[in-house]
C-alpha positions as CSV (number, residue, x, y, z in Angstrom):
1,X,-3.7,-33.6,3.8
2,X,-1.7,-32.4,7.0
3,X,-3.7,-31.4,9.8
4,X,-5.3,-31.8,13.0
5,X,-8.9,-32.0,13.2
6,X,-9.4,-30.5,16.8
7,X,-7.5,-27.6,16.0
8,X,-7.3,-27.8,12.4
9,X,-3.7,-27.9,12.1
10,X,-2.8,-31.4,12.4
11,X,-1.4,-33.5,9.6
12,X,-3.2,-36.4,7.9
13,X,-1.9,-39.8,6.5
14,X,-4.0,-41.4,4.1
15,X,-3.4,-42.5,0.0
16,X,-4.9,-41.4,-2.9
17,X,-6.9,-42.8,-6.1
18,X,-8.4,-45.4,-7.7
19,X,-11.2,-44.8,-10.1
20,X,-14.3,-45.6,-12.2
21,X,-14.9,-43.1,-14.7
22,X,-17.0,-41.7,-17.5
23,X,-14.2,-40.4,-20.2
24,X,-14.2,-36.2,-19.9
25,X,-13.4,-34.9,-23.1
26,X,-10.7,-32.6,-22.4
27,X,-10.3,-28.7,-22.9
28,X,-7.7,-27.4,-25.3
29,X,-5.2,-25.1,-23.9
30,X,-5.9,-21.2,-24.8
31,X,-2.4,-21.3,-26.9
32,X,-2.7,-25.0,-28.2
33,X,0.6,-25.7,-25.9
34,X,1.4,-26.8,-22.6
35,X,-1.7,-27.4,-21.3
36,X,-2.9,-26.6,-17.1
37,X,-4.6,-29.6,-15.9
38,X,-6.4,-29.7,-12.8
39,X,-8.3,-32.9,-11.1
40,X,-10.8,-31.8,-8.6
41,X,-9.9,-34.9,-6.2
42,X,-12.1,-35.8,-2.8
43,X,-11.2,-38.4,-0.6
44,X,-13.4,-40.2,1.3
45,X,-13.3,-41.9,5.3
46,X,-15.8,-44.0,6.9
47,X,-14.4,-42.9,10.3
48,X,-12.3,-40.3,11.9
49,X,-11.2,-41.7,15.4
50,X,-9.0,-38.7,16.1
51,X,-12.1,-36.2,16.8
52,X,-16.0,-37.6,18.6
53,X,-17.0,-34.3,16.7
54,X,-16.4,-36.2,13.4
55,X,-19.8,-39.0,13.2
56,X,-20.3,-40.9,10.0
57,X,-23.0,-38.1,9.3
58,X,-20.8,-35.5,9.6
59,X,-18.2,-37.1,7.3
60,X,-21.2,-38.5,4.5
61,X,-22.7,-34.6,4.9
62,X,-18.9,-33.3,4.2
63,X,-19.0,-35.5,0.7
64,X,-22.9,-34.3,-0.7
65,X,-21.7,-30.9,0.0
66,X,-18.5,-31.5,-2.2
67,X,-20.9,-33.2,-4.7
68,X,-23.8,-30.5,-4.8
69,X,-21.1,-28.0,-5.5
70,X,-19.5,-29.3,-8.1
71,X,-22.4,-30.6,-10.1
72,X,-24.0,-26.6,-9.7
73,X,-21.0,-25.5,-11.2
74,X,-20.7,-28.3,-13.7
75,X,-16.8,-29.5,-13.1
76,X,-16.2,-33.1,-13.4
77,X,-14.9,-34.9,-10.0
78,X,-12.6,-37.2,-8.6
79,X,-14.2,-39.2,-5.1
80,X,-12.1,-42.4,-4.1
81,X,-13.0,-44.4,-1.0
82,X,-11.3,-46.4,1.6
83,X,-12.4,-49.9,1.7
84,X,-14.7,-48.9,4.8
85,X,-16.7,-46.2,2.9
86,X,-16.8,-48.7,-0.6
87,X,-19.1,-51.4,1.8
88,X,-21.2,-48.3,3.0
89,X,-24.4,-47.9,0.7
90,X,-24.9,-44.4,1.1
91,X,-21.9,-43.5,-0.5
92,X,-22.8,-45.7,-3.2
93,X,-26.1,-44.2,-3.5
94,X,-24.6,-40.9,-3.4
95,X,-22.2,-41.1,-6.0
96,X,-24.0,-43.2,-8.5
97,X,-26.5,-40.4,-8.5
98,X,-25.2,-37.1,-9.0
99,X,-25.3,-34.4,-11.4
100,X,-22.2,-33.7,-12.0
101,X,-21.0,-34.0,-16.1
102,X,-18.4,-36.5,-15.2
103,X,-18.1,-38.3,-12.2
104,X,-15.0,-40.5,-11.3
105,X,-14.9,-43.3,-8.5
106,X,-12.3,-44.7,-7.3
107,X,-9.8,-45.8,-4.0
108,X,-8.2,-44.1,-1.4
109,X,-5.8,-46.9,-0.7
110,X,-5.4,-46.0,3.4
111,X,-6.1,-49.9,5.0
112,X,-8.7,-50.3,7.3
113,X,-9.8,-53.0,9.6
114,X,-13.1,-54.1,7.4
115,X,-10.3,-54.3,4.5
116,X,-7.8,-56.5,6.5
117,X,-10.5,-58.8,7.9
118,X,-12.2,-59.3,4.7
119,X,-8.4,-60.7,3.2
120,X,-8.3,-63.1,6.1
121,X,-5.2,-60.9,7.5
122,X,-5.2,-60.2,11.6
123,X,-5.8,-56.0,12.3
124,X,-3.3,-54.3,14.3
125,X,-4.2,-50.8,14.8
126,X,-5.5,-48.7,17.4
127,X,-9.0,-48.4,15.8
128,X,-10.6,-49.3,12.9
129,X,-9.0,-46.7,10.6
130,X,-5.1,-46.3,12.2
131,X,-3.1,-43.5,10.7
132,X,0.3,-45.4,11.9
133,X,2.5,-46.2,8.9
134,X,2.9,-49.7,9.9
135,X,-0.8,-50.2,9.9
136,X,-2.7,-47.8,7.6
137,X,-0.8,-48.2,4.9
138,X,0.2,-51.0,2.3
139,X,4.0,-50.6,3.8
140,X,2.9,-52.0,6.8
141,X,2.1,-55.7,4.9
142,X,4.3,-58.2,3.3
143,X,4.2,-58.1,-0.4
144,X,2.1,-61.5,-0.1
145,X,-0.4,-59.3,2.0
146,X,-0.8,-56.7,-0.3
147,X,-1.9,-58.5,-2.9
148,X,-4.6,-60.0,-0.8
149,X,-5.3,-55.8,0.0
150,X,-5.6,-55.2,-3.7
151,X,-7.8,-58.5,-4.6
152,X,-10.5,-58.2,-1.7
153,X,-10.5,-54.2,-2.8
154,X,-11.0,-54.8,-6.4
155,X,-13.6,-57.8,-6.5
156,X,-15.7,-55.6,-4.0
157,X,-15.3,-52.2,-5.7
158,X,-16.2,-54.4,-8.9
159,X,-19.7,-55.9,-7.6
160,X,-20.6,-52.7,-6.4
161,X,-19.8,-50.3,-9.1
162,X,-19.2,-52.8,-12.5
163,X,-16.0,-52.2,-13.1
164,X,-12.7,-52.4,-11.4
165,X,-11.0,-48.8,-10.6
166,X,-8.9,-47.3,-13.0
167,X,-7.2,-44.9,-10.5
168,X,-4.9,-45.5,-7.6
169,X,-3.0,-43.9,-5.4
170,X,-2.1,-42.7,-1.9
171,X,-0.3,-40.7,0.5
172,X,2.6,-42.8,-0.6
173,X,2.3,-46.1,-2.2
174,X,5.3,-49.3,-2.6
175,X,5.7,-50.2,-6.1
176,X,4.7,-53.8,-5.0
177,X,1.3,-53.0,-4.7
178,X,1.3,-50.8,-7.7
179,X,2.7,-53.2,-10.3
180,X,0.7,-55.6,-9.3
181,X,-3.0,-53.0,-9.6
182,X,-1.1,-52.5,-13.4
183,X,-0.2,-55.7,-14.3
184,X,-3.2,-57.8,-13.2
185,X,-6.3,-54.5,-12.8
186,X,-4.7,-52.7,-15.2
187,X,-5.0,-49.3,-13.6
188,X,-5.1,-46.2,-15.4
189,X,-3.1,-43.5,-13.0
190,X,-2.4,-42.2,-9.3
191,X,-1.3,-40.1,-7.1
192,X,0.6,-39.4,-4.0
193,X,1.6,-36.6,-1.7
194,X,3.3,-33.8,-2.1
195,X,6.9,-33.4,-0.6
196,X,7.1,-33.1,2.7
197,X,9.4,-33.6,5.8
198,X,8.2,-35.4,9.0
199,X,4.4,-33.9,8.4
200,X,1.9,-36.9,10.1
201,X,5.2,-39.0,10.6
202,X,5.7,-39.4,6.4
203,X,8.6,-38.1,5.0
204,X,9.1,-37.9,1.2
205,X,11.4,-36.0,-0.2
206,X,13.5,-35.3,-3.0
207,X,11.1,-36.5,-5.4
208,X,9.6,-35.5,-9.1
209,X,8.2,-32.1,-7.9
210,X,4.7,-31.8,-9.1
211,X,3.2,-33.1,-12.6
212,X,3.8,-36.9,-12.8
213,X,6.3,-39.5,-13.4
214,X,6.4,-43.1,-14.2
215,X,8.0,-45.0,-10.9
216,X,10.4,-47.6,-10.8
217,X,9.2,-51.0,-10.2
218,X,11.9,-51.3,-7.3
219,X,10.4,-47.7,-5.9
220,X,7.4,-45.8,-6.2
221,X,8.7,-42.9,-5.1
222,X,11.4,-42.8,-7.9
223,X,10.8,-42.1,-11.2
224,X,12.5,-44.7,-13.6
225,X,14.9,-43.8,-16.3
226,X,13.9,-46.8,-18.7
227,X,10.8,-47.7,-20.1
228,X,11.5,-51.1,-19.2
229,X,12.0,-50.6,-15.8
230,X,9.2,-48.3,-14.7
231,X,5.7,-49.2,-13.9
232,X,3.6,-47.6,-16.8
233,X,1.0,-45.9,-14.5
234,X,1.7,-41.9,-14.1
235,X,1.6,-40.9,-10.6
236,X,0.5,-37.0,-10.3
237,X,1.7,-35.3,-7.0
238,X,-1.2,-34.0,-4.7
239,X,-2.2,-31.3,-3.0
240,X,-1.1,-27.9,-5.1
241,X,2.4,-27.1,-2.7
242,X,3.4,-23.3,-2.6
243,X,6.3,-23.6,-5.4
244,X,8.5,-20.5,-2.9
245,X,7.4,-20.9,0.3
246,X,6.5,-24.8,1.3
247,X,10.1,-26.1,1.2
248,X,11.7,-24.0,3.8
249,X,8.1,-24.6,5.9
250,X,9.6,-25.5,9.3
251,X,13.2,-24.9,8.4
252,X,15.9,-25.6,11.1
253,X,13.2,-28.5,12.3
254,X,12.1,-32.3,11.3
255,X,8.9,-31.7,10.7
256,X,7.1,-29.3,7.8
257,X,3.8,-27.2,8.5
258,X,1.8,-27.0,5.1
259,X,1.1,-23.9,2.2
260,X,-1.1,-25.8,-0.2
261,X,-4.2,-25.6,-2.3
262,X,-5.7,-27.4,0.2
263,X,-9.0,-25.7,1.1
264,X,-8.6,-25.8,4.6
265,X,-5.6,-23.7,5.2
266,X,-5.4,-20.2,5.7
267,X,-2.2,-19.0,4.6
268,X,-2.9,-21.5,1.2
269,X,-5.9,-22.6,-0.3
270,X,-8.4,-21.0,2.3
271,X,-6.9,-17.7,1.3
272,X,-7.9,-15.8,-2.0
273,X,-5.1,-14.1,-2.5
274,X,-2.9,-16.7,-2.2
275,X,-5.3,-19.0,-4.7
276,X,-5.1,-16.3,-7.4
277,X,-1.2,-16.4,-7.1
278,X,-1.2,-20.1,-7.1
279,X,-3.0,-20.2,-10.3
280,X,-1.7,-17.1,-11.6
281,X,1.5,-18.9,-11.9
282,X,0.2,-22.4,-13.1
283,X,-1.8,-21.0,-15.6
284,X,0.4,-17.8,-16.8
285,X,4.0,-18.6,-15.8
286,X,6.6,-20.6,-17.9
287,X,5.7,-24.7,-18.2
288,X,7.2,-27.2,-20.0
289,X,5.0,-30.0,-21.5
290,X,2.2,-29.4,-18.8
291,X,1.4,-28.1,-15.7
292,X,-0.5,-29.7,-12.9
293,X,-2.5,-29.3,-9.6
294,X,-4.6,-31.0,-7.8
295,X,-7.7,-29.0,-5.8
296,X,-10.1,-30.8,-3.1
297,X,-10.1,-32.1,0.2
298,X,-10.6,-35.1,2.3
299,X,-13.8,-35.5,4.2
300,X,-11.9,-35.5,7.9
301,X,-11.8,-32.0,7.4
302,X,-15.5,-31.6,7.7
303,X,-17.6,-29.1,5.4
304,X,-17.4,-26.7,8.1
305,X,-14.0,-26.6,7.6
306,X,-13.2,-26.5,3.6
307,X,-15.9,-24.3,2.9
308,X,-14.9,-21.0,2.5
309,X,-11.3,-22.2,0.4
310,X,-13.8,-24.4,-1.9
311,X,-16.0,-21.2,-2.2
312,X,-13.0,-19.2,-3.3
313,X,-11.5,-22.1,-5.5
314,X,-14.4,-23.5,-7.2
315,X,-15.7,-20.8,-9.0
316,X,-12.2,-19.3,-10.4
317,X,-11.3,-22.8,-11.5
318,X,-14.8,-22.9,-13.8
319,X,-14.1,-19.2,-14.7
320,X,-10.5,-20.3,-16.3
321,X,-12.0,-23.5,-17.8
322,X,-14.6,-21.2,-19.6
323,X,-11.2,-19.1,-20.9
324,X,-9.3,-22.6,-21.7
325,X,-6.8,-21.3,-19.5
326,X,-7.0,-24.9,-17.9
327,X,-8.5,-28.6,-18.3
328,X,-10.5,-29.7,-15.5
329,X,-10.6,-33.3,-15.7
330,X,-10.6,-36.4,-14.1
331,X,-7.5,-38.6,-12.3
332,X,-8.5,-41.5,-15.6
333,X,-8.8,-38.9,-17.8
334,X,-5.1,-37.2,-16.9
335,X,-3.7,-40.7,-16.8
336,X,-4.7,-41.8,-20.1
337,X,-4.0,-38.4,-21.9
338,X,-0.1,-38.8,-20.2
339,X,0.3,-42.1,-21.4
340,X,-0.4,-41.3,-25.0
341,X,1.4,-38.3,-25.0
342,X,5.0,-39.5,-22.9
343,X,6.5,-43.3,-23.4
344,X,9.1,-42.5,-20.5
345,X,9.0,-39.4,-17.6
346,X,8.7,-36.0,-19.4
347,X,10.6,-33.1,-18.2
348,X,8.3,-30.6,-16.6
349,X,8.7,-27.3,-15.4
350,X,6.6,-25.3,-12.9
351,X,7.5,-21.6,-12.4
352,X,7.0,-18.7,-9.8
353,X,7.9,-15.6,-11.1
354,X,5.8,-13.1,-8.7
355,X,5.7,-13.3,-4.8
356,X,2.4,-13.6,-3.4
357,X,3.6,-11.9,0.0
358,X,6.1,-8.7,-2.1
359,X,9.2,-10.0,-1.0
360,X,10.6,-10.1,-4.2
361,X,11.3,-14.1,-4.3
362,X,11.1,-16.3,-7.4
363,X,11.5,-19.5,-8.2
364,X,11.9,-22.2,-11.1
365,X,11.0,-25.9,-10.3
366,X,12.5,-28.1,-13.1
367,X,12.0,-32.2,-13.2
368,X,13.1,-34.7,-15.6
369,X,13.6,-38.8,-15.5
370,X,17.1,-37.7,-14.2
371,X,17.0,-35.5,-11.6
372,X,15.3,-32.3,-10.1
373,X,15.8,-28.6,-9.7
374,X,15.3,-25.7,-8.1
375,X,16.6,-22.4,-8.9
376,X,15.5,-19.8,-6.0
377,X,15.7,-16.1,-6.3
378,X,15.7,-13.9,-2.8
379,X,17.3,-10.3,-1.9
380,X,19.1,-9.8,-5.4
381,X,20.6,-13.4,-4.7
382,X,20.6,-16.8,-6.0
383,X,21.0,-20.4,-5.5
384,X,20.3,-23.3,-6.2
385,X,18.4,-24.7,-3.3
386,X,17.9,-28.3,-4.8
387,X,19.0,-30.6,-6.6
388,X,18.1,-34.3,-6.2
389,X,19.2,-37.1,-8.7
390,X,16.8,-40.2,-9.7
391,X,18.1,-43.7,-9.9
392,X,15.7,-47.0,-10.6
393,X,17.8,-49.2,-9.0
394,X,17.3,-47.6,-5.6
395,X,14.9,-49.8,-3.6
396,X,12.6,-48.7,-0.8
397,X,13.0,-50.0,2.2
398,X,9.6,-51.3,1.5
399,X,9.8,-53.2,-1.6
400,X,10.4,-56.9,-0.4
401,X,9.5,-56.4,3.3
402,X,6.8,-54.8,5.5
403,X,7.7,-51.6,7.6
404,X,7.9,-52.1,11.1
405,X,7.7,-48.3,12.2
406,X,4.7,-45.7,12.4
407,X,6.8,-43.7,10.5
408,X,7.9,-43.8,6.8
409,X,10.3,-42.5,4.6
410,X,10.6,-42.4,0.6
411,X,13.6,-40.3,-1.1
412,X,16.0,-39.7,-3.6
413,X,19.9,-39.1,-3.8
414,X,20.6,-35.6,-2.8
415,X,23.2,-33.5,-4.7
416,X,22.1,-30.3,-3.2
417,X,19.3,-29.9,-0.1
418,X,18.3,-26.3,1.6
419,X,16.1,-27.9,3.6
420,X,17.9,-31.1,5.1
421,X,21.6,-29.3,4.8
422,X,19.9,-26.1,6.5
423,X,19.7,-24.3,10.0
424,X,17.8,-21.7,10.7
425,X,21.1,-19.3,10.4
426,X,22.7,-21.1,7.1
427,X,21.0,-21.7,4.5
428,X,22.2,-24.6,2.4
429,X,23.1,-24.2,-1.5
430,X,25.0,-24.2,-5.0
431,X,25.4,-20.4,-5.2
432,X,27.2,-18.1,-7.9
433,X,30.4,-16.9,-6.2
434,X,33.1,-14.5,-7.6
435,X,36.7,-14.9,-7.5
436,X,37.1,-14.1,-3.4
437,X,33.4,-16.4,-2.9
438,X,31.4,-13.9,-2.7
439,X,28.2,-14.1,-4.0
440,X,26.7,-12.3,-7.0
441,X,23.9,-10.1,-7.1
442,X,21.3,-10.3,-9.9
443,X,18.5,-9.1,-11.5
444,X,15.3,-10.5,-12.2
445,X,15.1,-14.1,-14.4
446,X,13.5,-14.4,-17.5
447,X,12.7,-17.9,-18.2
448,X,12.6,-19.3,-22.2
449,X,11.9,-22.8,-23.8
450,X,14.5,-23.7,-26.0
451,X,13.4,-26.9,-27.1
452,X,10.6,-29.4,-26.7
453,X,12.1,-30.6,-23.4
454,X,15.0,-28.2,-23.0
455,X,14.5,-25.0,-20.4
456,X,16.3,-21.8,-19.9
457,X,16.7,-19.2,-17.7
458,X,18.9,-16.2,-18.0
459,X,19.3,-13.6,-15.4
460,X,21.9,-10.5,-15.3
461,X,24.3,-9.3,-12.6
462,X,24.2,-6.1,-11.2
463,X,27.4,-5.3,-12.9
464,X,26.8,-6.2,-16.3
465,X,27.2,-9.6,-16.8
466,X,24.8,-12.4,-18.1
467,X,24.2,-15.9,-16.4
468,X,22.2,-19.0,-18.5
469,X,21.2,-21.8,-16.8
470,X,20.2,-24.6,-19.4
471,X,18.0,-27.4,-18.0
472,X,18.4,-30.7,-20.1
473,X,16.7,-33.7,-19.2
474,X,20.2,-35.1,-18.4
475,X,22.5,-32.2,-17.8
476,X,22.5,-29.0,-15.8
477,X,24.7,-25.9,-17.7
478,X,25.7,-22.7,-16.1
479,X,27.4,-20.5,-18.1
480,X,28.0,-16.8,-17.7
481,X,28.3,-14.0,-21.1
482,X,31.0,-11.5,-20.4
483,X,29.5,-8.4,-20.4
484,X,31.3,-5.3,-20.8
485,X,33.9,-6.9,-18.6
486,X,34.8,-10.0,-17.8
487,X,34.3,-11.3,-14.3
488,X,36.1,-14.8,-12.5
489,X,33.1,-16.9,-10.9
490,X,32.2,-20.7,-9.4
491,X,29.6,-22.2,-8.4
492,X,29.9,-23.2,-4.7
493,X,27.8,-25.7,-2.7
494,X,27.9,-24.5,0.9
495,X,25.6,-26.4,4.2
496,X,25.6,-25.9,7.7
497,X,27.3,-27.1,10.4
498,X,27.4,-30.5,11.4
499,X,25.2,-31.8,8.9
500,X,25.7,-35.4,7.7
501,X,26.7,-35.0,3.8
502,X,26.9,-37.8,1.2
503,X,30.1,-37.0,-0.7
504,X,32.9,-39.3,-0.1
505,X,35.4,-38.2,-3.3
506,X,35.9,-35.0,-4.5
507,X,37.9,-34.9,-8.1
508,X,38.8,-32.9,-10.1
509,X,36.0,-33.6,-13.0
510,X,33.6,-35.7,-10.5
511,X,31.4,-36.1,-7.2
512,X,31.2,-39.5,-5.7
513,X,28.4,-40.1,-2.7
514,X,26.8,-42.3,-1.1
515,X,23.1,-41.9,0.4
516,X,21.7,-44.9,2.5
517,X,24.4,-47.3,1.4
518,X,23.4,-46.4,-2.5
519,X,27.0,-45.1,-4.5
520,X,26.1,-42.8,-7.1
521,X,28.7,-40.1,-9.5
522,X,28.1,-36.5,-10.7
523,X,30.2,-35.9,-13.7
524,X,31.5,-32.4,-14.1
525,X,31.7,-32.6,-18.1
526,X,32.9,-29.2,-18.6
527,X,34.3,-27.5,-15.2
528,X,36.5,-28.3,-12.2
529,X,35.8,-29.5,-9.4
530,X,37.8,-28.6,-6.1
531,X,38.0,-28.5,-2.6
532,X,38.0,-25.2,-1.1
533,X,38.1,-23.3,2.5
534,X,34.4,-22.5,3.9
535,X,32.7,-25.0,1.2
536,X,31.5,-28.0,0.5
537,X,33.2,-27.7,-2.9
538,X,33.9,-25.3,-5.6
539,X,33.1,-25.6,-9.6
540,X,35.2,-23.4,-11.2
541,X,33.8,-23.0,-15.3
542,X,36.4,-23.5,-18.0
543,X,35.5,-21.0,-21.4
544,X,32.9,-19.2,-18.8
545,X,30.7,-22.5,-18.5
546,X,30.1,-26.0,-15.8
547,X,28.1,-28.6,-17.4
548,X,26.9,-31.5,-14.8
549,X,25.7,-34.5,-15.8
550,X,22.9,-35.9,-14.4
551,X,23.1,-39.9,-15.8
């Protein structure tokens, strides 16, 4: 996604996958645990109105190059159309007859005008594929709309290809539109964007960071804590984001430039040192149940374009097949091996423990139903950079009613942000302080499973001592081992200037906040919680150890 076609740096808006599929029978991981899955995922335009370079035979040529090199190197694919390129029988042609071992086809759910006309609805947009929020996507429709969307989408798709899709997905989707593909289609899986801020207009942020979740019903962006109140269709997050270097992209801005997989860009995907990194540390770095990414490209960015980041990526991705270092698979095929293995949201770890550019950062990426984390390493320092709690009762603003703006915004309740709570010259965090705030200095981390869904990751100070940080799926503990001294510390959330916070009580064994008129508690279940000069706040441990709850 993300960028501009006349200078190949703009960002795109589109959403991501539905699907007709041959089952792939799927690779066993080398150890037997945790496997790597990749879905090689192309989505596929009718139009591109933003360059006259861009024809219909340059976008249709973009898509038989993407299937003649997959089926020479025999990796099954992912292609899902907008409505406008379904109706098209080339693509038809194209995709029924390819030689590729497993070939699914599904929906890019971006609305077009052959889409809306063919529902009886009025178009709004600029041309006949609009990139606005408010148009483009399913947001910009009432819920009465949308189902009229998905009905005209699936009766079509069904006459043409004999099935309805079993993927879905988007840039971002409303859980309106999603339900109702589950409970009436019954779709198999999706997908949506990575995180981003402000990049094409979108913002989502705060979210399950990579792998999948099952959404709430009120939010699609929101992973449920009950199996009763999430939609039981996975949704993988897209596009392969740098785990150090993509969230501070743009910092001290509103908008984020991109570090992805995606094939088109040169200090990601288009770069074979970077792409060796990348899957270095998916394939060889600590996980926890499974690690994900998602390779391919839209057609807007023209074969002219991707081909030298597919030419790198491609071949490596069959080479680590061939080791069972990873599953290559289809969207379906992902989606129905989550479902059997996870009744609720897994937790899920992804893990950088190298620096592709020798600056000596790390990083740990931790999700669960609950919440999110990241713990960053930089200059012998550490923080946490984020922290974002999950709660199914928060509705989008999109759930009952159509969005009104060419923007859009999906996100979760914020405990900690270094991105949002950041300036250029402060960077926002939960740091380990001693007894004057200062912070610590550390070694390098060493990160362990301790359990099935249980994560730790210990990491020493330069004076002796030992720090653990234990991720739960519904508590966060710190605690420090002694050493051959002991040493006073806290943990201490500090933000920039003038930035608009969410807390609105700070106790002594609590956090109360509220984020877009949504109250929500962090209990400090072993620790103390105070108020202190040049801070946010200040978690002093009791018995060398803070425990957070996350529920």
């Amino acid at each position: 996604m993300n960028m501009n076609l006349k200078n190949r740096l703009l960002l795109v808006s589109i959403f991501c996958t539905m699907g007709m599929t041959c089952a792939a029978v799927p690779n066993k991981n080398k150890t037997g645990e945790a496997p790597r899955i990749v879905n090689i995922i192309n989505f596929i335009r009718q139009s591109e109105p933003r360059d006259a370079a861009v024809t219909e035979d340059v976008l249709y040529e973009t898509v038989a190059e993407q299937v003649k090199q997959l089926s020479a190197y025999q990796l099954p694919g992912t292609f899902l159309l907008q409505y406008d390129a379904l109706i098209n029988p080339r693509y038809e042609k194209l995709l029924k007859n390819n030689a590729m071992p497993v070939c699914e086809i599904g929906a890019w759910w971006e609305i077009t005008q052959p889409h809306v006309e063919a529902a009886g609805l009025k178009w709004r947009g600029r041309y006949s594929w609009d990139w606005h929020a408010d148009v483009g996507f399913a947001t910009g429709y009432s819920p009465a709309e949308r189902e009229k969307l998905v009905d005209v989408y699936m009766e079509k798709f069904k006459s043409i290809f004999g099935k309805y899709p079993a993927s879905v997905g988007s840039w971002f989707i409303d859980a309106h539109s999603l339900a109702y593909m589950y409970d009436k289609y019954h779709i198999t899986a999706s997908c949506n964007c990575k995180d981003q801020i402000g990049t094409d207009g979108y913002t989502l942020w705060g979210g399950y960071w990579n792998q999948a979740y099952y959404p709430s019903r009120k939010n699609a962006y929101m992973p449920a804590q009950n199996e009763a109140a999430q939609i039981a269709v996975p949704i993988f997050r897209m596009l392969g984001s740098d785990p150090i270097y993509q969230y501070d992209n743009g910092l001290g801005g509103m908008a984020q430039g991109v570090i992805t997989l995606e094939p088109v860009y040169k200090e990601g995907g288009a770069d074979r040192r970077w792409v060796e990194w990348f899957l270095r540390s998916l394939t060889e770095d600590p996980t926890l149940n499974f690690n994900y990414t998602q390779a391919g490209q839209e057609n807007s960015f023209t074969w002219a374009g991707m081909k030298t980041g597919l030419e790198i990526q491609i071949p490596m991705l069959e080479s680590l097949r061939k080791q069972n270092k990873v599953r290559v698979e289809t969207l379906e095929a992902s989606g129905k091996w989550f479902k059997e293995q996870f009744a609720v949201t897994p937790p899920t770890a992804f893990s950088a423990l190298s620096d592709v550019r020798d600056e000596g950062n790390k990083t740990v990426w931790f999700n669960s139903r609950y919440y999110r984390a990241n713990l960053l390493w930089t200059n012998h320092l550490f923080r946490f950079r984020d922290i974002h709690l999950f709660n199914e009762n928060f509705e989008s603003d999109y759930l009952t009613k159509a969005g009104t703006s060419d923007q859009c915004v999906y996100t979760t309740l914020p405990l900690v942000d270094g991105f949002m709570w950041s300036s250029r010259n402060e960077l926002a965090g939960l740091r380990i302080v001693d007894g004057n705030g200062k912070e610590l200095e550390f070694g390098s981390p060493t990160v362990n499973q301790l359990a099935k869904n249980v994560m730790q990751v210990q990491f020493p100070t330069t004076s002796g001592q030992l720090f653990s940080v234990i991720l739960y799926e519904d508590r966060l503990e710190v605690s420090c081992a002694k050493g051959k001294k002991a040493a006073a510390w806290a943990l201490e959330l500090k933000a920039a200037a003038n930035k608009e916070l969410p807390f609105q009580e700070i106790a002594s064994n609590h956090l109360k906040a509220s984020y877009r008129g949504f109250g929500y508690t962090v209990a400090c279940k072993e620790g103390n919680v105070k108020k202190a000069e040049g801070c946010v706040f200040r978690i002093l441990p009791v018995k060398n150890k803070v425990v957070m709850s996350m529920i």
